[in-house]
KEKE-3310 file (N, C-alpha, C; in steps of 0.2 Angstrom, whole numbers, plus 5000, padded with zeros to 4 digits):
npx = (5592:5599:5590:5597:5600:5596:5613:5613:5607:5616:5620:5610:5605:5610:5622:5617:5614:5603:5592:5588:5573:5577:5586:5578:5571:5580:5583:5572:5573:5583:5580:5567:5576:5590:5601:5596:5601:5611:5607:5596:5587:5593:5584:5570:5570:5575:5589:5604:5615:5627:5625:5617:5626:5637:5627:5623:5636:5638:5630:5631:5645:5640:5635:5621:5615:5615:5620:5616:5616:5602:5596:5587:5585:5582:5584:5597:5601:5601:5587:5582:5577:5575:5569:5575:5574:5581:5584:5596:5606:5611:5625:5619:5628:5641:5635:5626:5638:5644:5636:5634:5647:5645:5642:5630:5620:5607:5604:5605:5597:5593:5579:5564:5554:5547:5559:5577:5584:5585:5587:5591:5594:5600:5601:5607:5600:5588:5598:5609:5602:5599:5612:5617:5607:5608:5622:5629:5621:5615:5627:5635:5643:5631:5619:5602:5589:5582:5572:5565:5557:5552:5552:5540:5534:5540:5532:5532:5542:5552:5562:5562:5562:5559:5557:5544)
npy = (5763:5746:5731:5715:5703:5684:5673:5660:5644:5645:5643:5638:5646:5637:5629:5620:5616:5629:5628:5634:5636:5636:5625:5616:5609:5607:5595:5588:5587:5576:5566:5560:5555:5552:5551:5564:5575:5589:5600:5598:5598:5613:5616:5613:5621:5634:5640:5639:5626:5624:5633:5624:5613:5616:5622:5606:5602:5610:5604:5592:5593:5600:5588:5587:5582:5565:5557:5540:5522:5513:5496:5482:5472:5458:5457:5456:5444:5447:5439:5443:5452:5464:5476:5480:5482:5489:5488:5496:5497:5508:5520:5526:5527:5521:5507:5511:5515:5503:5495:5505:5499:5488:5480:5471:5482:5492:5506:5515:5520:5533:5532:5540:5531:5513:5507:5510:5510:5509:5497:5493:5478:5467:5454:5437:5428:5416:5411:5420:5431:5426:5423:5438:5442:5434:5432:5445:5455:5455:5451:5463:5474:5481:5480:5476:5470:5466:5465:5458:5463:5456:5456:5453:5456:5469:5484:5499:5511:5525:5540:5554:5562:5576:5585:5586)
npz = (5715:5711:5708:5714:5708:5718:5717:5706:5709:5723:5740:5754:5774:5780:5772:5762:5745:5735:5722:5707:5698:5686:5686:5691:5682:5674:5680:5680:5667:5663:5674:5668:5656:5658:5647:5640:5627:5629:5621:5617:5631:5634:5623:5631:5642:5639:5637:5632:5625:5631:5642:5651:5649:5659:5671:5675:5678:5689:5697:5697:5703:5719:5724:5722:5712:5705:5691:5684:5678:5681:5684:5685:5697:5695:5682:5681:5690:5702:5712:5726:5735:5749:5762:5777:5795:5809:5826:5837:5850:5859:5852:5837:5822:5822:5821:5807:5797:5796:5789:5778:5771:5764:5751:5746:5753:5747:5753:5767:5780:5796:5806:5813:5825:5822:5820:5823:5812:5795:5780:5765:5756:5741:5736:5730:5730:5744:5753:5752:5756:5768:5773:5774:5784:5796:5797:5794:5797:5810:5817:5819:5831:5843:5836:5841:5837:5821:5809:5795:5779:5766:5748:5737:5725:5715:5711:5710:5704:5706:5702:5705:5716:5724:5714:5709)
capx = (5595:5598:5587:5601:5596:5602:5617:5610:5612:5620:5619:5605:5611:5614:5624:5613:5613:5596:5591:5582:5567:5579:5590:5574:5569:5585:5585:5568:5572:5588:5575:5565:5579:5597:5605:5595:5609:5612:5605:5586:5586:5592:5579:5567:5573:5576:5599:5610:5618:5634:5625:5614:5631:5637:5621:5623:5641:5638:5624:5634:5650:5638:5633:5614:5611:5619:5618:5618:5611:5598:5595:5584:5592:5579:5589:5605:5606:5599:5582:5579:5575:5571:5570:5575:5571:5584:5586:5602:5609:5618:5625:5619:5635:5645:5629:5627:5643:5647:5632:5635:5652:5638:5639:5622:5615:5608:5604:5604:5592:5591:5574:5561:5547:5550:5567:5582:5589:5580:5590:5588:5598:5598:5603:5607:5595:5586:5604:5611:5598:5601:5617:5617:5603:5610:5630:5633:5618:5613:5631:5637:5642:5627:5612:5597:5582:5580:5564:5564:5551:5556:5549:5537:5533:5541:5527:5533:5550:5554:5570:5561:5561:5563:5554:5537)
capy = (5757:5740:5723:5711:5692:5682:5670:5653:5639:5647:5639:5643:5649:5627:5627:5619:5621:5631:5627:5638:5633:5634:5621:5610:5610:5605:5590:5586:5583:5572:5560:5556:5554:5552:5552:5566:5578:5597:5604:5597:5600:5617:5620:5614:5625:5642:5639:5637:5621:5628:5636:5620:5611:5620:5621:5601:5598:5612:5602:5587:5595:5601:5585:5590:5574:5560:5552:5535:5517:5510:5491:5480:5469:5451:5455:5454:5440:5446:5435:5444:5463:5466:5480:5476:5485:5486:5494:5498:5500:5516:5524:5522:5528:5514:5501:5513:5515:5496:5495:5507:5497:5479:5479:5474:5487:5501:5513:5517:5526:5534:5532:5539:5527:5507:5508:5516:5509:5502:5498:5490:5475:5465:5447:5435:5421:5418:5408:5425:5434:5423:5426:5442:5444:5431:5431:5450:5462:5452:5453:5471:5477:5484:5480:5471:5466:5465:5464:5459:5462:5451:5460:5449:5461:5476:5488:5505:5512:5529:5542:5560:5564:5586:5591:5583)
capz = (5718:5707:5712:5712:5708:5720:5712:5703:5712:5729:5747:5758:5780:5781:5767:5760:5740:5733:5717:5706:5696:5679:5687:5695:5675:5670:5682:5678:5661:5665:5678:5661:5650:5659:5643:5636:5623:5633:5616:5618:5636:5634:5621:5636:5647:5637:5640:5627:5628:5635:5650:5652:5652:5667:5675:5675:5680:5695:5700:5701:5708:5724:5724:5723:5708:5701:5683:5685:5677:5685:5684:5688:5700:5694:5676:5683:5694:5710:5714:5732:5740:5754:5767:5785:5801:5813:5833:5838:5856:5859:5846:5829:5819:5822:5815:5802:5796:5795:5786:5772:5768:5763:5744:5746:5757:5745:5758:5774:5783:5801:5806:5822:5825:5827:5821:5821:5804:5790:5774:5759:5754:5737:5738:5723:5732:5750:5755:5750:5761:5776:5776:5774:5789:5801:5798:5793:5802:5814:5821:5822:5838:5844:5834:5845:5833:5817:5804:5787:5775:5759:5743:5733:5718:5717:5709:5705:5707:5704:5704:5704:5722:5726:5708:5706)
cpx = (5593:5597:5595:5599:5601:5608:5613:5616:5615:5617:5616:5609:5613:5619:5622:5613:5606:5597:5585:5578:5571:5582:5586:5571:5575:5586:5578:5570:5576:5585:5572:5570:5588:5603:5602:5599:5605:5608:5597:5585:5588:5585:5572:5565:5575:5584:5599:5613:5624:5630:5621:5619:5635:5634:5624:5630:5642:5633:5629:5639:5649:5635:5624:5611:5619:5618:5619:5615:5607:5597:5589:5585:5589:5585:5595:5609:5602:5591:5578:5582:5573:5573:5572:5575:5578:5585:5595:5601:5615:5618:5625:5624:5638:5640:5628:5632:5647:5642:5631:5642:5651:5639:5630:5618:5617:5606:5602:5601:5590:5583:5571:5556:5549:5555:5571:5585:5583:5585:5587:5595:5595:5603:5604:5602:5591:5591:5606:5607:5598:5606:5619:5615:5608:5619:5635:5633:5619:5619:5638:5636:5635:5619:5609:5596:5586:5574:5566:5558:5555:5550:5549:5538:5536:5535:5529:5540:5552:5559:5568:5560:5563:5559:5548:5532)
cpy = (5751:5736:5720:5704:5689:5676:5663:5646:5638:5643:5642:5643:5641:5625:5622:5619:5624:5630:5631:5635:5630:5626:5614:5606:5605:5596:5585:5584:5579:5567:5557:5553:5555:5554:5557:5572:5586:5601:5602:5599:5606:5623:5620:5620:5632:5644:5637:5632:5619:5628:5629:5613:5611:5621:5611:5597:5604:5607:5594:5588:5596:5594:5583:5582:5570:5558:5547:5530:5516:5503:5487:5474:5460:5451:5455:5450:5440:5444:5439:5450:5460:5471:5477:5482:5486:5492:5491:5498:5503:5517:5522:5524:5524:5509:5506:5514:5508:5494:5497:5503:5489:5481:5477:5477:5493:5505:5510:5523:5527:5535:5536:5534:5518:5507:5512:5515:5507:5504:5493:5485:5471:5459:5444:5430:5421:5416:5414:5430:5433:5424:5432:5446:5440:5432:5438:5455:5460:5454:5456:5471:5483:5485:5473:5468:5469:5463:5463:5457:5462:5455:5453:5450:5468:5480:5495:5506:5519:5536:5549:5563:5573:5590:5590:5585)
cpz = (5713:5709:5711:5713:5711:5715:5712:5706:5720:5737:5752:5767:5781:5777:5763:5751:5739:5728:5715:5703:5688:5681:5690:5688:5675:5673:5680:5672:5661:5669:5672:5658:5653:5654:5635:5633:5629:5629:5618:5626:5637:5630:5627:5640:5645:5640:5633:5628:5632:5644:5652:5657:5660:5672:5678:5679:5685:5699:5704:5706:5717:5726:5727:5717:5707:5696:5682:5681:5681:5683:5687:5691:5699:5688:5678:5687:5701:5712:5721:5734:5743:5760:5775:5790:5805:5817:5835:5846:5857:5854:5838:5824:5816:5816:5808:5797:5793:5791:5777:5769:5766:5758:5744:5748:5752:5747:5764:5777:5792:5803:5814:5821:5829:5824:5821:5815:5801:5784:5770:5756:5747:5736:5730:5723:5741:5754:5755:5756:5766:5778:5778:5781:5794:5802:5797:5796:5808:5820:5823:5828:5839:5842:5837:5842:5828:5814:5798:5784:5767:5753:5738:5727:5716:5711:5705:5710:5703:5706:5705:5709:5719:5717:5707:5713)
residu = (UNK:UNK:UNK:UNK:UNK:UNK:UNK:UNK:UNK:UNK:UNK:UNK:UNK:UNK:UNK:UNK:UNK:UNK:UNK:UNK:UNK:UNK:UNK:UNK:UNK:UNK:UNK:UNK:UNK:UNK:UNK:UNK:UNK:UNK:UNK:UNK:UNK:UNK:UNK:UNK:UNK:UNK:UNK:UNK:UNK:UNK:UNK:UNK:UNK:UNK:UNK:UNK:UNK:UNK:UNK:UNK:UNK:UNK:UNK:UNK:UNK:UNK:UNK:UNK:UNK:UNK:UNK:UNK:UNK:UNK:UNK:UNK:UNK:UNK:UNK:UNK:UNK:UNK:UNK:UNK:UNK:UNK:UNK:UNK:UNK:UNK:UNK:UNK:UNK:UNK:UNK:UNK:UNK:UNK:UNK:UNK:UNK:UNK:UNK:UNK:UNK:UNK:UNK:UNK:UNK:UNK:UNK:UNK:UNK:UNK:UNK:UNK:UNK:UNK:UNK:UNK:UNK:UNK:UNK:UNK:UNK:UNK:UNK:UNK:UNK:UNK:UNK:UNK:UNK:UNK:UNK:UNK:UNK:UNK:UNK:UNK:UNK:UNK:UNK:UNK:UNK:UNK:UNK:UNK:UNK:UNK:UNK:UNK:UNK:UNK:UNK:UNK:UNK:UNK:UNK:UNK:UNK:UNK:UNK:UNK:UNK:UNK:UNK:UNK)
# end
């Protein structure tokens, strides 16, 4: 009887994707270096530039990574972060739903603890902030409270979630 591997890459019983070790590699090296060429990252990795190829445009297909700029939103304008807190009444869908469609909210997060949401907005100014919190969140159908914690410094900021 023939061991068979399972297939690289394949969906675990959630559908889920699995990712093997070659392909947590191959993402590792694209977190340092986004615009690292197929051919260095294949030498990394022991791939041919081809198969590394492939590797990298399954990965995004499954939407397992993205390749994106990242910015630093002082050099471009925007003056103020900050996380905000927010309890919902009833169903949180709706609030989160209307939330992901805020140019400035870059994510949205269901939370347990003391909130049900917390997102991340990025303002141009604290007039920009205010409006934001008071004339945008504040009144969605169905969000209570609110909390903002206004980000003074940002410190460390990094993209390598799932390989490290």
């Amino acid at each position: 009887m023939r061991d068979v591997a399972p297939p690289r890459n394949s969906h675990d019983r959630t559908g889920t994707p699995s990712i093997d070790s070659v392909s947590l590699a191959i993402i590792e090296q694209l977190q340092e270096d986004g615009r690292r060429p197929y051919a260095a990252i294949g030498k990394a990795v022991g791939l041919s530039e081809a198969a590394v190829r492939q590797r990298v445009q399954k990965l995004l297909d499954q939407g397992v990574m993205q390749i994106v700029a990242v910015t630093d939103p002082l050099t471009v304008g925007f003056r103020r972060q900050a996380m905000v807190g927010i309890n919902v009444e009833g169903d949180l869908d709706p609030v989160a739903d209307a939330l992901t469609t805020m140019e400035e909210v870059e994510y949205v997060v269901m939370t347990a603890g003391s909130f049900d949401l917390i997102i991340e907005i990025v303002c141009e100014d604290d007039d920009h902030l205010l409006e934001m919190i008071n004339k945008r969140i504040r009144t969605l159908p169905g969000v209570r409270t609110t909390e903002s914690f206004v980000y003074l410094k940002l410190r460390k900021q990094t993209y390598t979630w799932g390989t490290r």
